[in-house]
N, C-alpha and C positions, 0 to 999 in steps of 0.2 A: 294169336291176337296181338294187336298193338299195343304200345303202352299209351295209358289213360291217360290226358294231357290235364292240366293245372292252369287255373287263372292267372292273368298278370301279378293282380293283386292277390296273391294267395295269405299270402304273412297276414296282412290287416282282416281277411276276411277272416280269418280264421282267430284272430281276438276280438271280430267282432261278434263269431259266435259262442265263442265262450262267455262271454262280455252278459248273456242272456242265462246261463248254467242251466241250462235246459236237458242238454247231453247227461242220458243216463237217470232221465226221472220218473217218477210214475206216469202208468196211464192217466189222461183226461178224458174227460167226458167230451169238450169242446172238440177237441181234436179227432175223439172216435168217430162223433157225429159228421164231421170235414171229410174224413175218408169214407166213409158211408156213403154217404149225398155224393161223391166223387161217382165212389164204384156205380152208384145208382145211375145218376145223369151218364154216364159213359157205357155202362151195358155190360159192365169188366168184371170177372171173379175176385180179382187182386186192386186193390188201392193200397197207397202208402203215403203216409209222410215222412218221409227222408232226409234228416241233417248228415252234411257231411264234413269231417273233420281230419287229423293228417293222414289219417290211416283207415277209415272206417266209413260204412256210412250206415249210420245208428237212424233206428224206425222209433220216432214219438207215438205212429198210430200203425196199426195194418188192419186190413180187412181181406180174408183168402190166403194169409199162410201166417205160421206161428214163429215164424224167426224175424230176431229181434236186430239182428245186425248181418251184412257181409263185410268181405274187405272190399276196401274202395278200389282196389285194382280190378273190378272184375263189374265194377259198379256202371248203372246207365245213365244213374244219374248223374254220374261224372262229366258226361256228356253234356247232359241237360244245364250244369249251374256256368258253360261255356258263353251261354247264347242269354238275351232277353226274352223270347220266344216259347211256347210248347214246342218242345221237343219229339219227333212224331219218328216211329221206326213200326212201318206197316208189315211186313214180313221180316223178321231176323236173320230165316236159312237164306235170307236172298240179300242180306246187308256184311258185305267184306267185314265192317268193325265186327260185329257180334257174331258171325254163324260158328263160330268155335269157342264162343262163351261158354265158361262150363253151367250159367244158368238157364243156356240155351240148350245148349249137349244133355243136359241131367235137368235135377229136379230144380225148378218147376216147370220146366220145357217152355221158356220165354220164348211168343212166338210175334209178341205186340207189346210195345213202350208208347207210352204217353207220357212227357213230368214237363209242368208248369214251374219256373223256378219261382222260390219262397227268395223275394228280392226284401232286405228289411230299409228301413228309411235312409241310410247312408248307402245305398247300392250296393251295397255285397248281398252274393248270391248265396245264403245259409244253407240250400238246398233243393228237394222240389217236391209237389205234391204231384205224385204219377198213380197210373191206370197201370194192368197188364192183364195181356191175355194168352191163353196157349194155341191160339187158333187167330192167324191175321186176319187185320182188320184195322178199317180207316174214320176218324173221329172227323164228326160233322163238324162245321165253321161254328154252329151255335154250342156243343160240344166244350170244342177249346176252350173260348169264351168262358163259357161256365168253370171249366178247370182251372183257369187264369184267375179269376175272380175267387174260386175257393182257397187257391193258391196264395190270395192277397190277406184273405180272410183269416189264414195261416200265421201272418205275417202279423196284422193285429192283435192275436191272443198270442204271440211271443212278446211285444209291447207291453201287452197289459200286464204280463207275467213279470215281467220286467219290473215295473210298475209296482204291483203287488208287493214284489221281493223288494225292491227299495224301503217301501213303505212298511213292510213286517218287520224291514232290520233298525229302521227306526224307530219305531213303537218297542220293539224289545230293546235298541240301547236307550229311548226315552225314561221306559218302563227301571229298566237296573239303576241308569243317572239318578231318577228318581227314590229311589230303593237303598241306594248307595250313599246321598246324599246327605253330608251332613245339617246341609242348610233344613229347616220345615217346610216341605211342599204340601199343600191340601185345597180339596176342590169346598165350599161352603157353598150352601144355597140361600138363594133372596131373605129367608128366614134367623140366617146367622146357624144355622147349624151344620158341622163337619158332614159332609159328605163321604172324601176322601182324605184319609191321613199318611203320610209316609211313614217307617219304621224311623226318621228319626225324630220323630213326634214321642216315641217311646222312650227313647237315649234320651232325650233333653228335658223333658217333662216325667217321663216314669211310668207313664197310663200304657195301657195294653192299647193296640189300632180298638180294640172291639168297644173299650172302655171309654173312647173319645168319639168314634164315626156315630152320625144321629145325635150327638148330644151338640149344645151351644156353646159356641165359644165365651159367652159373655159368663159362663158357669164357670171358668177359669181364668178369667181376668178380675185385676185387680180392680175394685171398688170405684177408686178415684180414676181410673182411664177407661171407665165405660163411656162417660159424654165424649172424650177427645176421641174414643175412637167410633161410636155412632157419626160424629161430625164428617170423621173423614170417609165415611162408607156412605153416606147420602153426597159425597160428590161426585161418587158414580154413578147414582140413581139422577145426576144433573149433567149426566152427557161425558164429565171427564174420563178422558180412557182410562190412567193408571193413576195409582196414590203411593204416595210412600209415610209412614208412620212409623213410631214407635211406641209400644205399650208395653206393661208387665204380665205375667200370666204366673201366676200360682202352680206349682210343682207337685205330684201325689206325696213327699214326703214335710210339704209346707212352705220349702223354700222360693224365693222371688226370684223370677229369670226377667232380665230384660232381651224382647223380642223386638226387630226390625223387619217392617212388612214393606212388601211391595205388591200389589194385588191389579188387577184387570178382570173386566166383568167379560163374558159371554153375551154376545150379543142376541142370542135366540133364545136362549135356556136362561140368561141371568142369573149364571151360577156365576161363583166370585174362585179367579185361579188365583192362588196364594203362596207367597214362598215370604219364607222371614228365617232371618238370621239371629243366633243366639249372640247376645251382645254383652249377655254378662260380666265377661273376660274383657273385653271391650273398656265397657264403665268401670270394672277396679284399676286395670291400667290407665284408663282416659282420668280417674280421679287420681291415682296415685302419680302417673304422669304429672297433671294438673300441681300437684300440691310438690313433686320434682322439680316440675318447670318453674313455678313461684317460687321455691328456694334456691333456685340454679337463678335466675331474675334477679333475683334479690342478692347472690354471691356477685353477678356477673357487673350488677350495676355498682358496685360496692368495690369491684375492681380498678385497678388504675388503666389496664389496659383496653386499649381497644378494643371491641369484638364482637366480630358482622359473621352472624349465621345465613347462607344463603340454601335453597337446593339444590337438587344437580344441576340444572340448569343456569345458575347463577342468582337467580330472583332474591333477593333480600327479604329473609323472614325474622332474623333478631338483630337490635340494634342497640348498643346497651348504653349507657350511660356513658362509661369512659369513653366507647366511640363517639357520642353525641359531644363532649366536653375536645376531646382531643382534635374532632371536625368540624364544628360547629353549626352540625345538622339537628335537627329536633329527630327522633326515630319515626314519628311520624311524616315525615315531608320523603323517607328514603326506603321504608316498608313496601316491598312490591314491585323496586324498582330492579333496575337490572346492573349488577356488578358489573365493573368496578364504578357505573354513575362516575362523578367525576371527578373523585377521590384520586384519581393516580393524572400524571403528567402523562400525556399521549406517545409523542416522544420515547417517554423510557419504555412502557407497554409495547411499541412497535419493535423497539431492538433489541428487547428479551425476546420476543415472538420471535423474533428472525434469529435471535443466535439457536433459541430451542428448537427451530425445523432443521437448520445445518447438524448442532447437536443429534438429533435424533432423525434425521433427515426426513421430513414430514414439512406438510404447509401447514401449518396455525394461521385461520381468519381469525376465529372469534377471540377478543380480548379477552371474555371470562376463562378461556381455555390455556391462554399465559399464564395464569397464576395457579391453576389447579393439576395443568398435567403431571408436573412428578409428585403429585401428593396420592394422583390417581393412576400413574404410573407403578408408584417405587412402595406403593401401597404404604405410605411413612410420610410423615410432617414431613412439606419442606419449608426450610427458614432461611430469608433473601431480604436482603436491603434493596426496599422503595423509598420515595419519595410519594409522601400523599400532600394532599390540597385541599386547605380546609376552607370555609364558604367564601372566606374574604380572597382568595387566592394565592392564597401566601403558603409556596411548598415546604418542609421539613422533612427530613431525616429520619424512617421508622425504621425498625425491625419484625417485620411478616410472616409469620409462622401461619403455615396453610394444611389444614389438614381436614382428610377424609370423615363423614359420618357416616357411620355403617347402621344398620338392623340386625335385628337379634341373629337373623339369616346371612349374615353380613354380605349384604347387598350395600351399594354406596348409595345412602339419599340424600346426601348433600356436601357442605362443606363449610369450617370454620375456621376463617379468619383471624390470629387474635396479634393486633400487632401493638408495638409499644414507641413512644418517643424516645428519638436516639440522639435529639439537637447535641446535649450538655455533654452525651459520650462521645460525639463525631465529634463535637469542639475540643473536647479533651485529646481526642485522638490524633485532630491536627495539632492540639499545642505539643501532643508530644512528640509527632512526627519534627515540627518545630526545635521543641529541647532538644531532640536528637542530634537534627542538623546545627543547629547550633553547640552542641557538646562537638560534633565530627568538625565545624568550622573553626570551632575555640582548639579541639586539640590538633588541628592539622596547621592554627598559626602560632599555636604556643609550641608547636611538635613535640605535642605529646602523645603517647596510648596506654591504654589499658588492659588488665591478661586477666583471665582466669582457669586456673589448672582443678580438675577434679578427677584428685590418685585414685577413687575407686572404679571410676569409668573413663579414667586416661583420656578424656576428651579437655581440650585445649580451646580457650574460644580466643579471639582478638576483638577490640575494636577496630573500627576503620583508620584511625589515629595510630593505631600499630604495622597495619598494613602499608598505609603511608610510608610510615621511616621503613621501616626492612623494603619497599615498593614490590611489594608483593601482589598479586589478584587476589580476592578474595579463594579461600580452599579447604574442597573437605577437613573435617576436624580428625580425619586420617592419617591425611597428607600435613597437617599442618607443623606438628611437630621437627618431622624430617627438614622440612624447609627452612624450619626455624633456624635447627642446628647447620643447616649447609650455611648460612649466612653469615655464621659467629666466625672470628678469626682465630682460624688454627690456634693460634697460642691460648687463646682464652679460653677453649673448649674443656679444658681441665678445671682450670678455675672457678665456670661456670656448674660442672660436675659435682666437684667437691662439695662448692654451696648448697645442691640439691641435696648430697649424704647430709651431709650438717643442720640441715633445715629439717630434714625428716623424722634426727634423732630431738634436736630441741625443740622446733617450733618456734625458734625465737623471729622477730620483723628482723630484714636484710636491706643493705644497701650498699651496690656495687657495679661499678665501672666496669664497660667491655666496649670491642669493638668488634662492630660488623664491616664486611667484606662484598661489595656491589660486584656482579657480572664484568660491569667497565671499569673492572679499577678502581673503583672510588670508595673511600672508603667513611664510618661515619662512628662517631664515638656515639655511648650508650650510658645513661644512667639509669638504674632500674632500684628499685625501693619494691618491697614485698615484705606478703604477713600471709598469718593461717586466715582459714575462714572454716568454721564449725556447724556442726548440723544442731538439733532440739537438742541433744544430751550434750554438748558441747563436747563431742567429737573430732577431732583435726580430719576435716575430707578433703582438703586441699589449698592449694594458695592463691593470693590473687595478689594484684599491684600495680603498678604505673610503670612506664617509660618515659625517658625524655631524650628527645635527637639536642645533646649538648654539643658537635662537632660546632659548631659557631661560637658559643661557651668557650669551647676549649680552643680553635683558632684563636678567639678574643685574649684569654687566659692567655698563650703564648705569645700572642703580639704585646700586652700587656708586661706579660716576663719582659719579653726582649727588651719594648720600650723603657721597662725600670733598670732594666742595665745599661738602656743606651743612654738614659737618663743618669744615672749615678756615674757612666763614663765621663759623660756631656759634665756632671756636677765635678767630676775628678778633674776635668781638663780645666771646667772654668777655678776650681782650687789655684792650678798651677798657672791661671793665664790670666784671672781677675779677680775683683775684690770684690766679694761677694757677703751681702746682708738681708736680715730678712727681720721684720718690725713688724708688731701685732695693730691691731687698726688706732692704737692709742699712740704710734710710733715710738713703742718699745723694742728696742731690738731683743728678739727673739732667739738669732742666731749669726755670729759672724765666722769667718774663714781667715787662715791663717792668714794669707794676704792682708787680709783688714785687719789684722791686728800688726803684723809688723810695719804698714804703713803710716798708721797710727800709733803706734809705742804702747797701744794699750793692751793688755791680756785678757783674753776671754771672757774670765771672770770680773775684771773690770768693766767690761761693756757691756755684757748681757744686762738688761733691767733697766740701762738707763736711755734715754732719749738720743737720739744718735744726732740732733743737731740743738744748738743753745744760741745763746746769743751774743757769744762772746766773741762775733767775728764784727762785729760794731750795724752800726743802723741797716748799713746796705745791705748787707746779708741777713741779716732779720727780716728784712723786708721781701729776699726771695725764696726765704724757707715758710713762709705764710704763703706765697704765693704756690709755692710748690704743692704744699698741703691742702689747700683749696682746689687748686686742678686735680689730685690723685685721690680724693674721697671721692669726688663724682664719680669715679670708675674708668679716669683717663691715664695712660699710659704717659710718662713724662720724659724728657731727653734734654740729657744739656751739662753744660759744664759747672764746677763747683769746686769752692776753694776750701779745702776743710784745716780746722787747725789739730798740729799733733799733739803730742804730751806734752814734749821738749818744748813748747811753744812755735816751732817751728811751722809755715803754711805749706799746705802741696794741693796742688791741682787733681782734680779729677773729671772723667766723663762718665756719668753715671743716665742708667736706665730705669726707671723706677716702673716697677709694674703692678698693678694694685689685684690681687686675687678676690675674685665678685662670690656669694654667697648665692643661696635661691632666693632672696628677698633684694637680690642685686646690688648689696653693699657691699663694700671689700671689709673683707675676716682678716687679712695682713695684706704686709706690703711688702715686694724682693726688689732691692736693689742691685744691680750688677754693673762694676763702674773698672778703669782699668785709668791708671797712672799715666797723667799726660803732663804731670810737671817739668821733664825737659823739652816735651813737646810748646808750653807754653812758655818757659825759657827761650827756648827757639823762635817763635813767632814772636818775642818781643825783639830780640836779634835781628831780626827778619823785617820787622816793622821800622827798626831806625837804618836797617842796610836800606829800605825802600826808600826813604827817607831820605839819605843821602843820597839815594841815586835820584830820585827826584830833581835834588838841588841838582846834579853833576846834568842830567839833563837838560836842564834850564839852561846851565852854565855852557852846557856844550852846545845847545841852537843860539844862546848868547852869540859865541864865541865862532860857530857855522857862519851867522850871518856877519858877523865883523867879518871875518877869511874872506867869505863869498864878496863882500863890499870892496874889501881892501886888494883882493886879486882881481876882481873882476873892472875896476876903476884902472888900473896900468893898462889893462888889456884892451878896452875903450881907446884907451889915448895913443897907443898901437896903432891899434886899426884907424882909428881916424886918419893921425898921420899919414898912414899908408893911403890911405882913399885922396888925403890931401896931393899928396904926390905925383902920384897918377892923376887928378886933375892938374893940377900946373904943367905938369910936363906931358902931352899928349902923345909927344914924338919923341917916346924915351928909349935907347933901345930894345930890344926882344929880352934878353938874356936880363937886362933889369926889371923890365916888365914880370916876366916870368919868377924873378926872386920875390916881386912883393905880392904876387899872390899865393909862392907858397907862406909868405910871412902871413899874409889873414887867412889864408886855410888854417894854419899852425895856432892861431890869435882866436878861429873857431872852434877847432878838437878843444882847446884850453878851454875855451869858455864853456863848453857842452861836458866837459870831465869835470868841472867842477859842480855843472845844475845834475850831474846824473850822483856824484857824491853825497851832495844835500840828499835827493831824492831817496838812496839806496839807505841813507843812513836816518830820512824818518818813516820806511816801514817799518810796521807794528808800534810804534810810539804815539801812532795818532789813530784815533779810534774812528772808522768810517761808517755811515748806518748802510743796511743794508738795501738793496730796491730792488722793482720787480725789472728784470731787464729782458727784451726782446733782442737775444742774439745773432737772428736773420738780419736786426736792424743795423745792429753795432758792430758787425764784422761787415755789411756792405759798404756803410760810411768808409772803414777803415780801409777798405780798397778803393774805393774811388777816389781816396784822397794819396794812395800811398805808390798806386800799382796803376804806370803806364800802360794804357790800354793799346798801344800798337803793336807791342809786342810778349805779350804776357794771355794768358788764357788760364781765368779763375772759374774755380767748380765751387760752390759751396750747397751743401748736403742739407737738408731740413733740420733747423737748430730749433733748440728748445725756448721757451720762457723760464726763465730761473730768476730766484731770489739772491744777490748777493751787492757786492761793491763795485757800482757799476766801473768808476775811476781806474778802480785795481787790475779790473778783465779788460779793462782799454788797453792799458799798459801792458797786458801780456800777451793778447792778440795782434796789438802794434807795432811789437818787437821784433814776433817770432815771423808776424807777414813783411814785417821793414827785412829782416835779415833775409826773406827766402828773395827777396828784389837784388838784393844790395851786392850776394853772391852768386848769382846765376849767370853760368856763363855758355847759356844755350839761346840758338838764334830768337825760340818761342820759347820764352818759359812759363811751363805749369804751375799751378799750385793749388793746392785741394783743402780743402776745411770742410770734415767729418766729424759725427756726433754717432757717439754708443751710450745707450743707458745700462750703468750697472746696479748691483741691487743697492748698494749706499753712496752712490757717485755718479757724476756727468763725466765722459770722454769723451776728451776733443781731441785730435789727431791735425797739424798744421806740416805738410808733406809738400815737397817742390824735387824739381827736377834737374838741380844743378849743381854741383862736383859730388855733394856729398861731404859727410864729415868722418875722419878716421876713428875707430872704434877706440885708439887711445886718446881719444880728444873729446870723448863722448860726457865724460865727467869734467874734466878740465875747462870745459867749454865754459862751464856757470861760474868760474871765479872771476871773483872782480879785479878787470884792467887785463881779461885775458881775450887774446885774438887769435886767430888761425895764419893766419897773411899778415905781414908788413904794413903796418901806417899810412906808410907811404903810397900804398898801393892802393888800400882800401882804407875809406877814412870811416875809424870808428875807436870809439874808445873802450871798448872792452868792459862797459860794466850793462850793456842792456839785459843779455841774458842771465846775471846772476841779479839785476831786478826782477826778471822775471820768476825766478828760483826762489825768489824769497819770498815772492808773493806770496807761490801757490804755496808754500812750502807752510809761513804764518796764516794759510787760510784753512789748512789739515789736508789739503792734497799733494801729490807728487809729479815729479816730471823726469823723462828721459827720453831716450835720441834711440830710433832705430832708422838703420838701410832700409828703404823701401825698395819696391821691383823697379822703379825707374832709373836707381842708384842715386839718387837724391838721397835727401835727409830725412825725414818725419821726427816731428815733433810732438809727443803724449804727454797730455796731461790730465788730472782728474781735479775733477771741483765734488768737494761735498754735496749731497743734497739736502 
């Protein structure tokens, strides 16, 4: 035999027939009668209805044999639930599938199949209603039909069965709900009297079912709620479906229960279905609540702080007083509304939402879920500084403590708010941040800091003021110590030791110098002041004290030393080098110096106290010691000379500096004179003033006496030369040789008269005072060539010359000279000559250079004396004083001059003019 094939859908058909729990139940009547009318309409010994399931196929009915089940391996209708179809096998010994069926082979010798598959409403084939016979044979078209149809008919009382068993299991768990129920369930008729009671009509009330059903409810209700509840039971007799109420009903031991009804009529029967709740427990907590919540009310509004009851969802249900006062809402206007309303800045609500989804990585839309999640999180208060917004808009500074309300069950129903104004402590908090920074800015310009040591927990604190001078980062209270000590210098780490034994055993305040030691070298003194500091029993727990960075102190201190030593050197020198006094602002002398007293012949003791000047030097001098005295109380510094008289009677000169010492109210407190001995010096300038004097006269006397010489020589010399001029005209044709002697005679008649104008000249430099002008030296050295220097045979260079200030007369005569002499001795076919300009940093150079023999290096000084010449007279007509005119010039103007070889072997001539 083959094996028996399976539906596609096998898995679902097969929870679709358990789905029915049919498999395995009693006989029906329904079903008997299906296989009956089967076998009948077919003609068949055998009918069945056949469920088949994973293994079996189980008979709900048979008619013609007493077995209630085979296995499905061996089964026809295995066959049958393949197709939609009756399934029709007219001989078996003649069908391949079955002729070696053992129900074919044995008992009941199947020799004919018929099964109509039992199809249920979703298409699964549950099974089939078949025929069988032991003798073949072929089932009419009207037949099948019918078998199909009983087959369907199959199919309907599994539905209803279905049906049934739904509806039995809900009637028995109705029935228990009911039974179980602590609520009051009962049916009541149009009349008011219990019908139906549940047992916990019994638990709540006391009466037996038997002692309540048939009897009226109005026989256990309270007096006073028989109209309120007639009222509400005639609005069901006026069409309304449901009511709800509440009334009281009397208990079988007397006591009063409050009951909550909710009732619905019957629309056929007009029986009234009823369920009420005992509310007893209810009303003692809703009043005790009640009379909680008006003392909680009344604490709450009596508080200073804020405090918004909202529910879980945010809704605002308390609003107390202090909220009302601190926001300036009525509780009325924000009752109902929805948290946070708009009490918080938008703004900060957005950026705590976004920091708590990074926080906890989550998205937060809803505002009200910023302020409650760690309260609903962390099951705990949380308390966070908002800003809220009271009506006028004006935000402030709270402190918001959020936290969970739970139920007795601790389920969370809502959430409380209670926040407080923080303006006075955020102002505080900046003033202190404020004091701080101003303490850290006072001690980091006054450099100072502060310490605090605690011996029993060896922590060490700084201020920032400490960190500063040692320039430290701020550091563990660890590390701080260590650090401390790396800083201190070597030598003083003992010293600093010691103090700490010492301080341990007495206790006594310290105060003590050290130095620290910088990374770079640098180093910085320390002063440090320290005391105990004691706990409640006064205790010594440790020390605390100040610093101060004195390296600038003690810089100062030492510049100070020094300067009193350079000071007292400075006051030793002036001992030995002037006369030194010193007068209170009354011009008491205070103090004088040996100097001043042997200058004066008086003794120390003699001077001190007394007035250091009188009027014993007659009017004029009275008149410049008042004068003196009115300049040096203003607070002016005074200079000048002064004739004092000594003991002996005797006068001596002095130069004195009077210097007035100023006060903070900027008057002078004394007065220091410092004066130094100039009585031969004024000896001398009197000597000096009558040698002036006579030289004066002698000068006079000697231009006197110049111009008599110059008249009285220069008049022979005229009458020479005329002569000679006369001569030579009369005699036209005189011969050669006498020709020739009279013109050396007025050549000889000229040098004369030219040595004598250069005498005068040389001998009034510097005795005649010339003013100075602005001069253009391009202008006044061109003139002086074009006047001086033959243009056919000369080739002049002149350099870009300056404008300078001096005597213009004086730079004629030296530019004149030195260009006259570069002509006068050149003895090249073209002669050169150059006039250059150098600026030096306090001088003009000029350089006058030519090209012709040159002057010998021993002739280079010699050249500037007067009446001195290089060549013969006779050769070259000059008298030997121009260049020691020139010499004198520059020489009385504060510049110099000298002669260098130039590269042409010419001469050059240097000179420099002041600027």
């Amino acid at each position: 035999m083959n094996k028996y094939p399976k539906p596609t859908n096998e898995l679902e058909r097969i929870k679709a027939l358990k789905k029915y729990a049919i498999m395995d139940s009693l006989p029906e009547e329904e079903y008997d009668a299906i296989t009956k009318l089967a076998s009948f309409i077919c003609g068949t010994p055998i009918s069945l209805v056949s469920l088949l399931d994973e293994e079996r196929q189980w008979f709900k009915s048979t008619v013609g044999i007493d077995a209630s089940e085979t296995p499905r391996e061996i089964s026809f209708c295995q066959h049958a639930i393949m197709g939609d179809d009756v399934y029709e096998i007219t001989n078996t010994l003649e069908d391949a599938t079955f002729v070696d069926n053992p129900l074919v082979t044995g008992d009941p010798n199947i020799r004919f199949y018929a099964g109509a598959p039992i199809k249920d409403e979703n298409g699964f084939n549950l099974g089939t209603l078949c025929v069988i016979d032991t003798v073949p044979r072929e089932l009419s078209k009207q037949q099948k039909e019918s078998l199909q149809l009983l087959s369907n008919q199959v199919v309907s009382l599994l539905k209803l069965r279905n049906k049934n068993s739904v509806l039995e299991t809900a009637q028995k768990e109705f029935l228990n709900f009911v039974a179980l129920s602590k609520d009051l369930v009962c049916i009541a008729n149009i009349d008011g009297n219990f019908y139906k009671v549940n047992p916990a009509f019994t638990a709540v009330l006391g009466y037996d079912v038997s002692e309540l059903e048939g009897e009226s409810f109005f026989k256990f209700l309270h007096p006073d709620d028989h109209e309120k509840t007639i009222l509400e039971v005639e609005k069901l007799s006026n069409g309304q479906e449901s009511i709800s109420f509440e009334n009281r009903f009397y208990c079988k031991n007397g006591d009063l229960v409050f009951l909550s009804w909710n009732s619905s009529p019957d629309p056929v029967t007009g029986n009234l279905y009823c369920i009420a709740r005992d509310m007893t427990a209810d009303k003692k907590q809703q009043e005790k609540l009640f009379n909680l919540t008006t003392d909680l009310t009344a604490i709450l509004n009596s508080a200073e702080f804020s405090i918004i009851a909202t529910d879980i969802d945010g809704t605002i249900k308390q609003f107390n007083k202090g909220a009302e006062k601190l926001l300036g809402y009525e509780a009325s206007e924000v009752i109902g509304l929805q948290y946070p309303y708009k009490f918080h800045v938008d703004s900060e609500v957005k950026s705590n939402a976004d920091t708590l989804s990074k926080e906890y990585d989550l998205s937060i839309e809803n505002p009200f879920e910023t302020f409650v999640y760690k309260a609903k999180t962390l099951k705990a208060a949380n308390s966070q500084e908002w800003n809220y917004v009271n009506s006028n808009g004006k935000a402030f500074p709270v402190q918001l403590s959020m936290t969970a309300i739970h139920s007795e069950t601790g389920e969370t129903i809502g959430y409380l708010g209670i926040a407080k104004d923080i303006t006075k402590e955020k102002e505080a908090e900046v003033n202190l941040i404020r004091n701080k920074l101003l303490l850290d800015e006072s001690q980091r310009i006054a450099k100072i800091g502060s310490w605090k040591y605690d011996v029993r927990s060896k922590e060490l604190i700084w201020s920032k003021g400490h960190y500063l001078i040692f320039e430290l980062e701020d550091l563990p209270a660890s590390e701080l110590n260590a650090a401390y000590r790396n800083r201190i210098h070597p030598e003083d780490l003992v010293m600093l030791d010691q103090l700490e034994d010492n301080f341990a055993k007495s206790n006594e305040d310290f105060k003590i110098n050290y130095r620290i030691l910088l990374p770079d070298g640098r180093m910085k003194y320390i002063l440090e002041i320290g005391s105990a500091f004691t706990d409640g029993d006064q205790n010594v727990i440790g020390m605390q004290g100040n610093i101060q960075d004195v390296t600038d102190i003690k810089i100062a201190q030492d510049k100070i030393a020094d300067k009193a030593k350079e000071i007292n050197d400075i006051r030793a020198a002036l001992d030995e080098a002037a006369i030194v006094n010193i007068s209170d602002e009354t011009g008491v002398l205070t103090y004088v110096n040996d100097k001043f007293c042997n200058i004066s012949q008086y003794s120390e003791t003699e001077l001190l106290g007394q007035r250091l000047y009188s009027n014993d030097l007659g009017t004029e001098a009275s008149i410049l010691v008042r004068k003196i005295w009115l300049y040096i109380i203003n607070g002016k510094t005074w200079k000048g000379e002064l004739q004092q008289l000594a003991k002996d009677g005797s006068l001596y000169w002095v130069e004195t500096t009077i210097v007035p010492f100023i006060d903070n109210t900027g008057k002078p407190y004394q007065y220091v004179a410092i004066s130094f001995d100039i009585t031969a010096k004024k000896m001398a300038e009197t000597k000096l003033t009558d040698a002036l004097i006579n030289l004066e006269k002698n000068n006079k006397e000697l231009d006197q006496f110049a111009y008599v010489v110059s008249h009285d020589l220069k008049a022979p010399l005229r009458a020479i030369n005329n002569l000679a001029e006369w001569i030579v005209e009369d005699m036209p044709e005189m011969p050669d040789d006498v020709r020739k002697n009279l013109g050396l005679l007025r050549g000889r008649i000229l040098r004369m008269e030219n040595l004598i104008n250069g005498v005068l000249d040389y001998s009034r430099i510097g005795r005649t005072k010339i003013e100075k002008e602005s001069i253009d030296l391009n202008e006044l050295v061109g003139h002086i060539v074009e006047s001086l220097v033959p243009p056919d045979n000369y080739k002049v260079v002149i350099s870009d010359l300056p404008i300078i200030l001096n005597a213009k007369i004086l730079l004629y005569q030296v530019f004149s000279n030195l260009i006259s002499n570069a002509v006068k001795y050149n003895d090249k076919e073209l002669g050169l000559i150059s006039c250059t300009y150098d600026s030096l940093e306090e001088f003009h150079q000029f350089t006058i250079a030519d090209n012709g023999p040159g002057i010998e290096g021993d002739y280079h000084d010699k050249v500037f004396g007067v009446f001195q010449t290089i060549e013969a007279r006779d050769k070259k007509e000059s008298t030997g004083i121009g260049l020691s005119i020139v010499k004198k010039i520059i020489d009385e103007g504060g510049g110099a001059i000298h002669i260098d070889t130039n590269e042409h072997g010419g001469a050059s001539f240097i000179f420099t003019v002041p600027k």
